[in-house]
C-alpha positions as CSV (number, residue, x, y, z in Angstrom):
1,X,0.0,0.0,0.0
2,X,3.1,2.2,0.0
3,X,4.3,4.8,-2.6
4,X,2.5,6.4,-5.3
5,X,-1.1,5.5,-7.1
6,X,-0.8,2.7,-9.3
7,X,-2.2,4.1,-12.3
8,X,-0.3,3.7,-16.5
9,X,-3.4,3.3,-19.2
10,X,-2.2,0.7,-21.6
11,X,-3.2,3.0,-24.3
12,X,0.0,5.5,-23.8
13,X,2.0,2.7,-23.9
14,X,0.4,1.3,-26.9
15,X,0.2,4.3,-28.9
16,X,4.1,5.3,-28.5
17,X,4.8,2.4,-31.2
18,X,1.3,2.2,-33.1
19,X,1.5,1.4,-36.8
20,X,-1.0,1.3,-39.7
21,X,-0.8,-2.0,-39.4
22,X,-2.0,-2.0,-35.9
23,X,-4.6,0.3,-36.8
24,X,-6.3,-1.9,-39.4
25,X,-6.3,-4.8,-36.9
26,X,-7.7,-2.8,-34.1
27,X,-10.2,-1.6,-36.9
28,X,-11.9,-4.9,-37.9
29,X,-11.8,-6.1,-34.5
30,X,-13.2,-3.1,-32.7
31,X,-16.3,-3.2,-35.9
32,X,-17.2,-6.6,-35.1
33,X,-16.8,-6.3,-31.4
34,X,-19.3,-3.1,-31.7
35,X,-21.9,-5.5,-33.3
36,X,-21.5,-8.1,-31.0
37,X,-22.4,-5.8,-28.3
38,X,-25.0,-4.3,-29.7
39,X,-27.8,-7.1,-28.8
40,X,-26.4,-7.6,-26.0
41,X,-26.2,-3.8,-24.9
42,X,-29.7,-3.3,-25.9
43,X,-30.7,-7.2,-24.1
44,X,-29.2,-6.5,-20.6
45,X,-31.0,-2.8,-20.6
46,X,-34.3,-4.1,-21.1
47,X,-33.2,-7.4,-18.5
48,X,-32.2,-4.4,-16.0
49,X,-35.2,-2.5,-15.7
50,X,-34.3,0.2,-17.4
51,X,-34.9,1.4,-21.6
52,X,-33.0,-0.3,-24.2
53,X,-30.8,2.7,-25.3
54,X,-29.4,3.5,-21.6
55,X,-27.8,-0.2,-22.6
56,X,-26.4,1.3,-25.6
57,X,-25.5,3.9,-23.3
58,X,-23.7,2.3,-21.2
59,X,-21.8,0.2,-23.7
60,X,-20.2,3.5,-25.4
61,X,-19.5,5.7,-22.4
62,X,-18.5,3.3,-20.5
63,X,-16.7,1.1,-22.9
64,X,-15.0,4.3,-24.0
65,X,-13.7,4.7,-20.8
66,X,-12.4,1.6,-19.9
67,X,-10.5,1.8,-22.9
68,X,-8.9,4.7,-22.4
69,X,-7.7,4.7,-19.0
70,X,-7.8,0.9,-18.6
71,X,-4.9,-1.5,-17.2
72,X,-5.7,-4.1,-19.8
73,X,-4.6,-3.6,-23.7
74,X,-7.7,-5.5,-25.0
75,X,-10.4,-5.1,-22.1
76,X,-14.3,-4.3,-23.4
77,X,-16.1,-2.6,-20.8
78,X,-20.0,-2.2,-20.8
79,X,-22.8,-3.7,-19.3
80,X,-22.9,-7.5,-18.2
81,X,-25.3,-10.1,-17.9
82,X,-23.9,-10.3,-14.0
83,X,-25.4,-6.8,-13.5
84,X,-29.1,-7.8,-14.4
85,X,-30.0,-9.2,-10.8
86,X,-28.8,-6.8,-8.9
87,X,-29.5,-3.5,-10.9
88,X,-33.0,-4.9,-11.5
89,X,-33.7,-4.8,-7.9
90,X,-32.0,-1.8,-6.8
91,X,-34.3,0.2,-9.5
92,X,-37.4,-1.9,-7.7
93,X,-36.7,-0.4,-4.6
94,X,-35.4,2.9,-5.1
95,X,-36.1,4.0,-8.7
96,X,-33.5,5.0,-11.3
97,X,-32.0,8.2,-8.9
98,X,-31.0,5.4,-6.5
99,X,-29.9,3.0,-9.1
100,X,-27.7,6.3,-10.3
101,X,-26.1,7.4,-6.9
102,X,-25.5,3.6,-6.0
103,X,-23.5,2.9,-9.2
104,X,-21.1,6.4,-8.7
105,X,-20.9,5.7,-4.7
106,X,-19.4,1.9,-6.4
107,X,-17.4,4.0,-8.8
108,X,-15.8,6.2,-5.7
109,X,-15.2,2.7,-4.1
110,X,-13.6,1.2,-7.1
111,X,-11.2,4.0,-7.7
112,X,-10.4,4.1,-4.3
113,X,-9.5,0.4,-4.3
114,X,-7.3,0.6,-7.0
115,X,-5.3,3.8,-5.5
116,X,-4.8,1.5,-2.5
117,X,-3.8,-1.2,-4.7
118,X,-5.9,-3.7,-3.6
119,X,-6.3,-5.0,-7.2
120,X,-4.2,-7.9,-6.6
121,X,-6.1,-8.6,-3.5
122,X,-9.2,-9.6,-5.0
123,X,-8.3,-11.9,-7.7
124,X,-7.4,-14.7,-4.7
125,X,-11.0,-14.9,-3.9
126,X,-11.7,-18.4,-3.8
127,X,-12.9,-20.3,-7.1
128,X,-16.1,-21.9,-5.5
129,X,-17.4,-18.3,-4.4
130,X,-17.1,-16.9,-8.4
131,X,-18.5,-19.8,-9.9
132,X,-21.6,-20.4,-6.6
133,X,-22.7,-16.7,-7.4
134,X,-21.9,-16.8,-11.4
135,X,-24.4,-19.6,-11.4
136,X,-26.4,-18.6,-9.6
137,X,-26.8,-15.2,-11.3
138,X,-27.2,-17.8,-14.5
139,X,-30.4,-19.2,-13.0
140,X,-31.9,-15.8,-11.9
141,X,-31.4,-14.1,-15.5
142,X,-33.1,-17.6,-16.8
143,X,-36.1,-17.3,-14.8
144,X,-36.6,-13.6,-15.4
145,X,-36.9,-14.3,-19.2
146,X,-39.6,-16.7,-18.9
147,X,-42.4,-14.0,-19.3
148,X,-41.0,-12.5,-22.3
149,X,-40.3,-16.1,-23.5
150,X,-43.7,-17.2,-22.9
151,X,-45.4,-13.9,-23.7
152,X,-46.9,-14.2,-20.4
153,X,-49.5,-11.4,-19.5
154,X,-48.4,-10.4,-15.5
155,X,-48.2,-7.1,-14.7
156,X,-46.0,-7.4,-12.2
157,X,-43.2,-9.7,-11.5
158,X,-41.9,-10.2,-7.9
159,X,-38.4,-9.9,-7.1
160,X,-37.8,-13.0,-5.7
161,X,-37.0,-16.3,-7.3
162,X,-39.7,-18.9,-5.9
163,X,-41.9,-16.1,-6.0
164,X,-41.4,-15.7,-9.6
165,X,-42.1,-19.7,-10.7
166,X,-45.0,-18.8,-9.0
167,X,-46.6,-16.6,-10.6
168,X,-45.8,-18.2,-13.5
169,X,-47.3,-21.2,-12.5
170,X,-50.4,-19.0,-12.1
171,X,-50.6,-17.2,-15.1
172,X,-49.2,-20.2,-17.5
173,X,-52.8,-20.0,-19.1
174,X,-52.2,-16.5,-21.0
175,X,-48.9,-18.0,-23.0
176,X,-48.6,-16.8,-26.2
177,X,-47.5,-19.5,-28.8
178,X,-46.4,-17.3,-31.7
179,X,-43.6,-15.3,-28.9
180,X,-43.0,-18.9,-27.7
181,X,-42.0,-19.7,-31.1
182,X,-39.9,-16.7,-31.9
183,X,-37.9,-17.7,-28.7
184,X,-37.3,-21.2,-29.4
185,X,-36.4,-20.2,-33.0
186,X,-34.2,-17.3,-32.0
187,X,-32.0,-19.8,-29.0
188,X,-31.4,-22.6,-32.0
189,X,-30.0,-20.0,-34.6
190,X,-27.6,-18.8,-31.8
191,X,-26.7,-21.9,-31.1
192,X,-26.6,-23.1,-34.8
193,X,-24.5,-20.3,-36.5
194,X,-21.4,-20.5,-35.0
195,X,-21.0,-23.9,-37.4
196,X,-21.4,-21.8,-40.2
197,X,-19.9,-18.3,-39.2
198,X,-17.4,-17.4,-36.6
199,X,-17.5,-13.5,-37.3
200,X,-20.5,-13.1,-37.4
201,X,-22.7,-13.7,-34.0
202,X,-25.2,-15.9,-33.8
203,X,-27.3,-13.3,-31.4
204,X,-27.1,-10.6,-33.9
205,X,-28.2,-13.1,-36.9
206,X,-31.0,-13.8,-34.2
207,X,-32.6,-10.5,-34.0
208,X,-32.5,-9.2,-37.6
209,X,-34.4,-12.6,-39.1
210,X,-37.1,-12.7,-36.0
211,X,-37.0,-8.8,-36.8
212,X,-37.9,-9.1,-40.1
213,X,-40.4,-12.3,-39.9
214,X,-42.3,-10.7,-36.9
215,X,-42.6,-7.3,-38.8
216,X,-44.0,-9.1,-42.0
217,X,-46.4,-11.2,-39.5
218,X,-47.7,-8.2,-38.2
219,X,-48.4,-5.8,-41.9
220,X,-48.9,-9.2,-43.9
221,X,-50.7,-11.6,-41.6
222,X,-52.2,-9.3,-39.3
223,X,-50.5,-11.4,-36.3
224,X,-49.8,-8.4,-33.7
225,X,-49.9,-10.1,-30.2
226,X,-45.9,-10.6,-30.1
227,X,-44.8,-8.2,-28.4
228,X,-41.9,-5.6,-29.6
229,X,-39.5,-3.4,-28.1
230,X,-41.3,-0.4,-29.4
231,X,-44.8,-1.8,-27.8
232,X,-43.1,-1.4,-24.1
233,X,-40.5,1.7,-24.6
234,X,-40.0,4.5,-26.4
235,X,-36.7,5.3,-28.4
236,X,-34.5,7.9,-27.7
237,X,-32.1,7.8,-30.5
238,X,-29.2,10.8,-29.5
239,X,-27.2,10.9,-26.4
240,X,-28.7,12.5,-23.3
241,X,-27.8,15.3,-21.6
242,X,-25.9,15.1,-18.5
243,X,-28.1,14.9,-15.5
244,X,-27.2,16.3,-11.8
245,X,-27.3,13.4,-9.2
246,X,-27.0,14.2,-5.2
247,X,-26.3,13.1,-2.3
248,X,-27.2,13.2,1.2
249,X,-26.4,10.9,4.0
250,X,-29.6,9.0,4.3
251,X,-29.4,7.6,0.7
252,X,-25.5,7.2,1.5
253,X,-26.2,5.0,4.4
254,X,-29.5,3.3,2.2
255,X,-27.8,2.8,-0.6
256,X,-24.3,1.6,1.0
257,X,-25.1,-2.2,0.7
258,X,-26.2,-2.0,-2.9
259,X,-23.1,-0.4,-4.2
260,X,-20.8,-2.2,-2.5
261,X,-22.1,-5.4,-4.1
262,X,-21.9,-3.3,-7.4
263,X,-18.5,-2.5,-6.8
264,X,-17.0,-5.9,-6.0
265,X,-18.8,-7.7,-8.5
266,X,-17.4,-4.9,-11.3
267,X,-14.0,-5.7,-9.4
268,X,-14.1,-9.3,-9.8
269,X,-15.7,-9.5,-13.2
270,X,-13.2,-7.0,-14.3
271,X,-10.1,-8.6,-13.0
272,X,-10.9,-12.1,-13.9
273,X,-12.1,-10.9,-17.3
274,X,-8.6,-9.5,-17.9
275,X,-6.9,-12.2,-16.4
276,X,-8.1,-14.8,-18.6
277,X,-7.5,-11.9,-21.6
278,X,-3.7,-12.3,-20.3
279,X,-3.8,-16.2,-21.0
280,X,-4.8,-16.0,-24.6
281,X,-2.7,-12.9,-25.6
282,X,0.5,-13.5,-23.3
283,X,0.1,-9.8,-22.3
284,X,0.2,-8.6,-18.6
285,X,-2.8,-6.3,-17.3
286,X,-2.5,-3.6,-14.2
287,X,-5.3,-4.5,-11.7
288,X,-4.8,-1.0,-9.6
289,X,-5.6,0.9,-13.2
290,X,-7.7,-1.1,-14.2
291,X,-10.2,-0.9,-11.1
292,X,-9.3,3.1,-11.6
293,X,-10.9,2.8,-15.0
294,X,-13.8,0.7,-14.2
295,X,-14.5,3.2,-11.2
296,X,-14.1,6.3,-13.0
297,X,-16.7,4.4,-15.8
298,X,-19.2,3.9,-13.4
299,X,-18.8,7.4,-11.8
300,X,-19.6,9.1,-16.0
301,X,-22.0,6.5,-16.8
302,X,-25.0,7.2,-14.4
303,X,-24.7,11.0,-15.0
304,X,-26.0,9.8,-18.7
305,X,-28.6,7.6,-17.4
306,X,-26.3,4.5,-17.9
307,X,-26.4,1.4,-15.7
308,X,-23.6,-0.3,-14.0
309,X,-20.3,-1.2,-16.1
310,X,-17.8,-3.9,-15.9
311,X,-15.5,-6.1,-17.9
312,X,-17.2,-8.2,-20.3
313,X,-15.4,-11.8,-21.1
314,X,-17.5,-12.8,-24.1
315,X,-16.7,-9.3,-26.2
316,X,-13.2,-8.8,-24.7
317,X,-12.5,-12.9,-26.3
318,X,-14.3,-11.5,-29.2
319,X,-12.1,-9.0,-29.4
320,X,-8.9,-10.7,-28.8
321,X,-9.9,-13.4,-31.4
322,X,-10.7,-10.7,-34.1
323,X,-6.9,-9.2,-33.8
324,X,-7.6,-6.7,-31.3
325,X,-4.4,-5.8,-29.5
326,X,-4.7,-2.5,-28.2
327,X,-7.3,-0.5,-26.1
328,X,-7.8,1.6,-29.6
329,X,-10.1,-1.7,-30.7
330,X,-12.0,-1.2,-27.3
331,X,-12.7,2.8,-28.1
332,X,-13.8,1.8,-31.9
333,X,-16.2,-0.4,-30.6
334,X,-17.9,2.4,-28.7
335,X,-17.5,4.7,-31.8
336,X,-19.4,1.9,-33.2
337,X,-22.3,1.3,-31.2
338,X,-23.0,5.6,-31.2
339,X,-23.1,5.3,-34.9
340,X,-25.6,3.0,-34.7
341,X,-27.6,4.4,-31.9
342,X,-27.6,7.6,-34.0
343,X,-28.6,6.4,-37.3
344,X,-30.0,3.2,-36.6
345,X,-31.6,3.5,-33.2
346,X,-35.1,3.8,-34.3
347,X,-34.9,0.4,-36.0
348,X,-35.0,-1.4,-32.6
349,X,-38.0,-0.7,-32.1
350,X,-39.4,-3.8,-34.1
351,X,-37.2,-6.4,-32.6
352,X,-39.1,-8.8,-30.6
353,X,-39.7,-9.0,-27.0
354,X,-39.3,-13.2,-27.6
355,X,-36.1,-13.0,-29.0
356,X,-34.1,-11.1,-26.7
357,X,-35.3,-13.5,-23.9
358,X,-33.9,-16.3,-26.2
359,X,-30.4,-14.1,-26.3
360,X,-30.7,-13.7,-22.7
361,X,-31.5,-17.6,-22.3
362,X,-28.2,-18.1,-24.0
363,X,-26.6,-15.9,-22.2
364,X,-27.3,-17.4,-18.7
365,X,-26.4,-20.6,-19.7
366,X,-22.9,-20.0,-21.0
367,X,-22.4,-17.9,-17.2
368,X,-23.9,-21.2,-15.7
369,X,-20.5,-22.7,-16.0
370,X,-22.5,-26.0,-15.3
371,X,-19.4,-28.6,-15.8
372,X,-17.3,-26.4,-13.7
373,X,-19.9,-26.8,-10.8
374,X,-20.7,-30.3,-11.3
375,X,-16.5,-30.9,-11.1
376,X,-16.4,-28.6,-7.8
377,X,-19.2,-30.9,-6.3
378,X,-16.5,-33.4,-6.5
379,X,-14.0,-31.2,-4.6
380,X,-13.2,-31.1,-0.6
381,X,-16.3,-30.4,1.6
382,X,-15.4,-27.1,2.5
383,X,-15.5,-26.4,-1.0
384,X,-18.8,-27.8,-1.6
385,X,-20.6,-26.0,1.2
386,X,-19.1,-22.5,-0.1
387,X,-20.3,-23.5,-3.5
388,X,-23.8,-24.4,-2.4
389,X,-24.5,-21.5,-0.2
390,X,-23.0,-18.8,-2.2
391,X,-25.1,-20.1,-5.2
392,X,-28.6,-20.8,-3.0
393,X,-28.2,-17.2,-1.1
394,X,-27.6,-15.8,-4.8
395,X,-31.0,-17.4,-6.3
396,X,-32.9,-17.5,-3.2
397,X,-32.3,-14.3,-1.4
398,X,-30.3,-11.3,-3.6
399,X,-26.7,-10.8,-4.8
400,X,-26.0,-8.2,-2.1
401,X,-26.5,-10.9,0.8
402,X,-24.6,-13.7,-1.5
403,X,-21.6,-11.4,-2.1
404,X,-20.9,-10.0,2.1
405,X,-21.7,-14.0,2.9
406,X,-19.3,-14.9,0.3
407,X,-16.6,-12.9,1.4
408,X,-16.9,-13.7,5.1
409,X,-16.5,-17.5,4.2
410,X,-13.6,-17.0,2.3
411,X,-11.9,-14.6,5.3
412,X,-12.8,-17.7,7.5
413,X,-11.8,-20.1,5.1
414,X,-8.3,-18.7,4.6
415,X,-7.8,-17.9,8.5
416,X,-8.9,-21.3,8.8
417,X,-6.2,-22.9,5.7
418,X,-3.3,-20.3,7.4
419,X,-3.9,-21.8,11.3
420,X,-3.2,-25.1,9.7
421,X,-0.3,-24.5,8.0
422,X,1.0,-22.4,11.0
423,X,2.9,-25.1,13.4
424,X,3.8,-24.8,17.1
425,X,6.6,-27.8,18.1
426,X,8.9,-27.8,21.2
427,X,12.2,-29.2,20.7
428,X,13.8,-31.8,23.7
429,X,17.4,-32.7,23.8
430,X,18.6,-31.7,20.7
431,X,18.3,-28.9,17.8
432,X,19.3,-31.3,14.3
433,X,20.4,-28.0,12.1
434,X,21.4,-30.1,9.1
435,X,18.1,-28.8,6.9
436,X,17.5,-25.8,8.0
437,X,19.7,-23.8,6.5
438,X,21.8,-22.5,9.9
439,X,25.2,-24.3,10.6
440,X,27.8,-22.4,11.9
441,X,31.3,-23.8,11.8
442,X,30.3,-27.5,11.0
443,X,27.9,-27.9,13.6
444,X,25.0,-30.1,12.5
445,X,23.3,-31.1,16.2
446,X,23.0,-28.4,18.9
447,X,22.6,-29.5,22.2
448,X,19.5,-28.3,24.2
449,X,20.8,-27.7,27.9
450,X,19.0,-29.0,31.0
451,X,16.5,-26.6,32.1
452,X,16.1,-25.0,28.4
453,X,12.9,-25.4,26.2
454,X,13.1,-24.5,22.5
455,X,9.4,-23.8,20.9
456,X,9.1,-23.1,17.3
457,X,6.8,-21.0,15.6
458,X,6.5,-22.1,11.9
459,X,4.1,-20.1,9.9
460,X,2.5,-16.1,11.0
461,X,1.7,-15.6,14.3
462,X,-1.7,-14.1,14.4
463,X,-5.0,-14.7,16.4
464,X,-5.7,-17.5,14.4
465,X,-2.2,-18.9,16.1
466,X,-2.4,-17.8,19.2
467,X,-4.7,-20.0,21.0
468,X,-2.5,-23.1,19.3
469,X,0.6,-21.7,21.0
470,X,-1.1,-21.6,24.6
471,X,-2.2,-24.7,24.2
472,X,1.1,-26.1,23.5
473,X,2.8,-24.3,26.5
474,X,-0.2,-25.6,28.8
475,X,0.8,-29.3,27.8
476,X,4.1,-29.6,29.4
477,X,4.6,-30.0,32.9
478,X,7.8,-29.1,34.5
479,X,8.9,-25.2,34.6
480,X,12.3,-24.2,32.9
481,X,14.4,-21.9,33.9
482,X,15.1,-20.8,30.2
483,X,12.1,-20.6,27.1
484,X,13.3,-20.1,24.0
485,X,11.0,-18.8,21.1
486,X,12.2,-19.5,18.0
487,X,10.3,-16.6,14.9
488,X,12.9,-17.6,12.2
489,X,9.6,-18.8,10.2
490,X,7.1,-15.9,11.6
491,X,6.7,-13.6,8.6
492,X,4.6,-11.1,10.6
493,X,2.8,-10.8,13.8
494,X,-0.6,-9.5,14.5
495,X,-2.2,-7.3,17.9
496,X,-3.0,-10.7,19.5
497,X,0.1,-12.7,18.5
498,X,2.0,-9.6,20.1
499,X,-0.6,-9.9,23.3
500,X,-0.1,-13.5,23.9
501,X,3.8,-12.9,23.7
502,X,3.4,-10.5,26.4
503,X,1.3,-12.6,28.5
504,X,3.6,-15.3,27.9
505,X,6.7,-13.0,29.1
506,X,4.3,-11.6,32.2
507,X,3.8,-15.2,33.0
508,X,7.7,-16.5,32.8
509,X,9.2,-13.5,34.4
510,X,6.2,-13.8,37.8
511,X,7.9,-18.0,37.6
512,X,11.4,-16.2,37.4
513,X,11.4,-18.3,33.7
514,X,13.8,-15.9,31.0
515,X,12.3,-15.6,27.9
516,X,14.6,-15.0,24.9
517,X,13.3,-14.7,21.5
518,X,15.9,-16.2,18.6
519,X,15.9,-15.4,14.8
520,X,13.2,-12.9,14.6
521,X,13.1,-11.3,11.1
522,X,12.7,-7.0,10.3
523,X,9.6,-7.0,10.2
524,X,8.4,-8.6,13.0
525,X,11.3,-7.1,15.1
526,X,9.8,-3.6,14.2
527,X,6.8,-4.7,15.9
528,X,8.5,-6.0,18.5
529,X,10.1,-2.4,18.6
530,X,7.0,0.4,18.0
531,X,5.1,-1.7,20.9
532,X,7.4,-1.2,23.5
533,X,7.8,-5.2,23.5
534,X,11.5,-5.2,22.9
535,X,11.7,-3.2,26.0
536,X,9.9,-5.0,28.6
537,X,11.7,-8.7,27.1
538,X,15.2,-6.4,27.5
539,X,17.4,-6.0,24.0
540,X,19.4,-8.8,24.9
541,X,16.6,-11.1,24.9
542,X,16.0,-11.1,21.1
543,X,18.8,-13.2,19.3
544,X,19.4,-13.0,15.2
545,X,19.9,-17.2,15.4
546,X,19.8,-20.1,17.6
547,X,23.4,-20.4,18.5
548,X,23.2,-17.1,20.2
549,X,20.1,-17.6,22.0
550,X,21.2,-21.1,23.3
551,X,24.8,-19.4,24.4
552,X,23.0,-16.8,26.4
553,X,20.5,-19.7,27.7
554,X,23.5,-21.4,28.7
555,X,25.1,-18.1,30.6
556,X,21.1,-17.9,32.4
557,X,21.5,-21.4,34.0
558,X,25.0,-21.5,35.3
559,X,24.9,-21.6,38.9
């Protein structure tokens, strides 16, 4: 956490040797990458809650962004399936204005966690918690997509899952089978095309034919009860205008929860987006900047009306696999995407309610990552139960609760992993220094004197520790009149490893017992020094080896 902010855009590095060559790559792959996104842009809007063209919003603003100041050469930023959940029920309980002040309060949290460089940090949160909530996200954006799928006639959906099959369940009676249709015939040309075209995706294929065949049912056939775009929103086709969004300290402390989920979902999403970007193209991304990009993103993007924005896997591998190798493919893309908000905007209109529930369908089942959660069910058990209960708090109960949950286990879990590799073991008799890296003039076996004990501290000596160490000291029986503590293997040492050392030193010197420390590193020793610790034990007491500890040991229990 030292030094300066973390913070280099790949684009200034990429542009100091940029070539035509470059260009033309980053050209083709930022066009195609513009139409991918476009369904989806306009899909997860709709999903969210909100009107189709703050999707589009949010895919140029805020992919423009994370292009330009982002830690990751070929990084697409917009909105992500991921999102849907969450952002849907923030605007169901406090509108769009609290949607808008909890994505910039997750912006401010983002940036801040990347000038603290904490990027790092968060891409060793455990594998079972990414994949229990990803799922479980997966399931939620399936069952929202059954009305539009159906053409069910509810008025309003609950926010809740079991809720949800409910009313369903109630209302199965007012299905429409031409929208059914349209959404089984939209999922198998998605699923279909990629064996005949890899350019060209199979979502955008989707909407233009189901487009075109419901527009014709409707002037030719006079079949109008499938339900359009344009019958549920109106089109703004132009940018908006900047809007003022404030603050006080009771939406603050409502909306708290709610952007902190946003913000560590963008984090992770982001970071493991990039990550996996790094595997393909052998290139190295800055967490720290890039969390600065993604929070100043989501800072911009509500101003225009936008909703939350994040890394987005599929288009950044779309990217990638098109020749995109510099954030200049990332910035096209959002030129793109405004060109076609601005000219063909009004076209969206006639695209089928049906079909971009077949898009999302898709969508939720390649973020299912089924296999990968069948394989964990195979893992250890504490690996299972963080699997199971991140993904049932996720579909039962809301992101928010699934994420803070999620975290806590994996703080306990790797408290838990770091006690048990920390090891507390007394040496009797004899010291064997023949692997450990410490002989000093061809002595392999040191000699423990009478009246000595040697403990050994192998691992950190936290909290988590602590209780192991008393418990070890409580076992033996007879009182020495020497303890040595040996801290060569203690990287560092919390409050309560430093409080049980004192107790221990309060304890031996009341039982007249000298405590001398032996092979205790900088850091720890600094510790040692700012706590008045060193002090109290006496300067003498804290040896840089064994040898020197045992020698003074020796000079203790001389008559």
């Amino acid at each position: 956490m030292k030094g300066k902010i973390d913070f280099q855009p790949k684009l200034l590095t990429a542009l100091k040797n940029y070539s035509r060559e470059k260009f033309l790559s980053d050209l083709m792959a930022g066009v195609i990458v513009g139409i991918v996104a476009l369904p989806l842009a306009i899909a997860f809007g709709i999903a969210s809650g909100v009107s189709p063209e703050k999707g589009l919003i949010t895919a140029i603003i805020g992919g423009f962004i994370v292009s330009f100041l982002g830690g990751s050469n070929v990084q697409i930023g917009g909105p992500t399936g991921a999102f849907i959940v969450i952002v849907y029920g923030i605007i169901q309980n406090f509108g769009i204005k609290g949607l808008a002040i909890a994505t910039v309060m997750a912006g401010i949290m983002l940036v801040i966690m990347g000038a603290l460089k904490i990027g790092t940090i968060i891409k060793f949160i455990p594998y079972p918690i990414v994949v229990g909530f990803t799922s479980g996200i997966a399931l939620t954006i399936f069952t929202t997509q059954m009305k539009d799928l159906f053409g069910l006639t509810i008025e309003r959906i609950p926010a809740d899952f079991i809720s949800k099959w409910i009313i369903y369940a109630q209302h199965i009676q007012t299905a429409n089978l031409w929208a059914f249709l349209i959404g089984m015939l939209s999922i198998l040309i998605i699923v279909v095309t990629p064996k005949f075209s890899k350019k060209i995706p199979g979502s955008l294929i989707a909407i233009i034919l189901m487009t075109i065949v419901v527009y014709l049912m409707r002037h030719f056939l006079a079949i109008d009860s499938i339900e359009t775009i344009g019958d549920r929103f109106t089109i703004n086709a132009s940018l908006p205008q900047p809007e003022r969004i404030s603050f006080n300290m009771e939406t603050i402390n409502l909306l708290l929860p709610s952007a902190f989920t946003i913000a560590m979902l963008g984090a992770i999403e982001s970071l493991l987006s990039a990550t996996v970007a790094d595997g393909v193209t052998g290139d190295k991304h800055d967490s720290n900047t890039e969390l600065i990009a993604q929070g100043a993103a989501n800072i911009v993007v509500p101003i225009f009306g936008g909703i939350p924005v994040t890394g987005a896997i599929a288009r950044t591998m779309t990217n990638i696999n098109n020749g995109g190798r510099t954030p200049v493919a990332g910035i096209i893309h959002a030129v793109v995407l405004l060109l076609i908000l601005l000219f063909l905007g009004p076209l969206t209109k006639h695209i089928p309610m049906a079909c971009l529930a077949g898009v999302l369908i898709i969508v939720s089942y390649n973020m299912s990552e089924w296999r990968n959660f069948r394989s964990l069910l195979k893992n250890p058990k504490s690996d299972v139960y963080v699997l199971l209960v991140t993904f049932f708090l996720t579909v039962i109960f809301d992101l928010t609760i699934a994420i803070e949950i999620g975290l806590l286990i994996a703080m306990f879990l790797f408290m838990h992993r770091v006690t048990q590799t920390t090891h507390v073991s007394v040496a009797t008799g004899r010291i064997d220094l023949s692997d450990e890296g410490e002989i000093h003039h061809d002595d392999e076996v040191l000699v423990i004197p009478k009246g000595v004990e040697v403990y050994e501290i192998d691992g950190p000596f936290f909290f988590g520790v602590a209780n192991k160490f008393d418990g070890v000291m409580k076992s033996l029986g007879d009182k020495p009149k020497v303890r040595i503590i040996r801290m060569r293997k203690v990287p560092f040492m919390d409050s309560t490893g430093l409080h049980n050392l004192e107790s221990l030193l309060r304890l031996s010197q009341g039982e007249h017992i000298r405590l001398i420390l032996s092979g205790v590193n900088e850091e720890v020793h600094k510790v040692l020094t700012t706590s008045g610790f060193e002090e109290k034990i006496g300067s003498e007491n804290i040896c840089s080896n064994i040898h020197d500890a045992l020698q003074k040991a020796e000079e203790a229990i001389r008559p």
